[in-house]
N, C-alpha and C positions, 0 to 999 in steps of 0.2 A: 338681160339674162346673164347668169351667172355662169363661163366657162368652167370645164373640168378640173380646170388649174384651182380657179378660185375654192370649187366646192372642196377641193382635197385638202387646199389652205384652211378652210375652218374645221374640217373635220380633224386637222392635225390639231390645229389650238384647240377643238374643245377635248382631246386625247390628251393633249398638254397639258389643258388647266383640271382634270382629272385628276392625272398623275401627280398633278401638284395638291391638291387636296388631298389626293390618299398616303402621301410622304407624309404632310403634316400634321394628319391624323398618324400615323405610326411615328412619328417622333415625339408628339407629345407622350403617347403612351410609353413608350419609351424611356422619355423623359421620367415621367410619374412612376416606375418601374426604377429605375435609378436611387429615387429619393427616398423610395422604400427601403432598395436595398442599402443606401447612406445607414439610414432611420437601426436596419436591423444590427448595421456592422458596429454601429455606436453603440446597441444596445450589448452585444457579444462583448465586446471590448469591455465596458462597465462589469459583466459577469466574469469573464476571468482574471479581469485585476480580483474582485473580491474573491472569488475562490484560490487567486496565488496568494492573500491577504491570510485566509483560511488555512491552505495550505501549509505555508511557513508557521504559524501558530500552533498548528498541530504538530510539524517536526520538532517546534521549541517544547512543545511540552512531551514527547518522545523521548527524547534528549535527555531533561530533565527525569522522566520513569527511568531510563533505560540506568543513569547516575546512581539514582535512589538504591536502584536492587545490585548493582556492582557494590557501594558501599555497605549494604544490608550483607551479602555474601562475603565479606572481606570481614565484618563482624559475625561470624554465624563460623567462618572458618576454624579459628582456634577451640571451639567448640568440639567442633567435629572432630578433630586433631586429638584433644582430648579423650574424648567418646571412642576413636582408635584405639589410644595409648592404654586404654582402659582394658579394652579388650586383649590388648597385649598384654596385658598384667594377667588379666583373670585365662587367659591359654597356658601361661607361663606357671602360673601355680598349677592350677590343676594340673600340667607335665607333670612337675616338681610332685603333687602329690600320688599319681600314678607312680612315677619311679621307686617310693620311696615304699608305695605297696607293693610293689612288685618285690625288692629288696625284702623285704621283712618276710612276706606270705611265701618263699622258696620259690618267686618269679612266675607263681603262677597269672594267668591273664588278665585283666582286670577288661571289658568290654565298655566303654560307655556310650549311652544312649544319643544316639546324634539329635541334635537340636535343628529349628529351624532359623533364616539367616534372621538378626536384630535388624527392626528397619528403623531411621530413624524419622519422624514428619516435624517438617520445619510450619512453621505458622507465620 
C-alpha cells in the first residue's frame, strides 16, 4: 500500500506533467502568433516603402506644377503691367478732356457715369 507521502508524490507529478502540457500548448500558440505577426510586419513594411515610393513622386511632380505656374505668372506679369499702364492712359485723357470742357463751357460740371471695375480672366 501506498503511504500519504507517496500518493501526494504522484498527484504532484501528474499537476506537474499537466502544467507541462498546458505551457506547451500556450507556447506553441504563442509561438504561431508571433509568426503571424513576423508575416504582417513584413507585409506593412513592403506597404510603406511603396507609398514613400508614391509619396515622393507626387511631391516631384508638385514641384514641377508648382514651377510651371510661377513661370506661367512671371509671363502673364508684363501683361498685366500693361493692361495697368493702359488704364492709366485712358484716366489720364479723359482728366485731360474733362478739364479742358470745363475750361471752354465757363466750368460748368461735367458729371460722368461711373463705370464698373475691368476684370481681367487669365486662361
Amino acid at each position: 500500500m501506498i503511504s500519504i507521502f507517496g500518493w501526494s508524490a504522484v498527484v504532484v507529478a501528474a499537476a506537474f506533467v499537466i502544467l507541462v502540457v498546458y505551457l506547451i500548448l500556450t507556447l506553441r500558440k504563442v509561438m504561431a502568433t508571433l509568426a503571424e505577426t513576423k508575416e504582417t510586419l513584413s507585409g506593412v513594411r513592403n506597404s510603406v516603402n511603396g507609398i514613400t515610393d508614391e509619396a515622393e513622386e507626387l511631391i516631384h511632380t508638385a514641384n514641377q506644377i508648382s514651377d510651371d505656374v510661377k513661370g506661367k505668372m512671371e509671363a502673364v506679369d508684363p501683361l498685366i503691367e500693361s493692361a495697368h499702364d493702359v488704364g492709366d492712359m485712358i484716366h489720364d485723357v479723359t482728366s485731360s478732356i474733362k478739364r479742358t470742357a470745363l475750361q471752354k463751357n465757363g466750368r460748368k460740371t461735367i458729371r460722368a457715369h461711373e463705370s464698373k471695375p475691368v476684370q481681367v480672366k487669365l486662361k
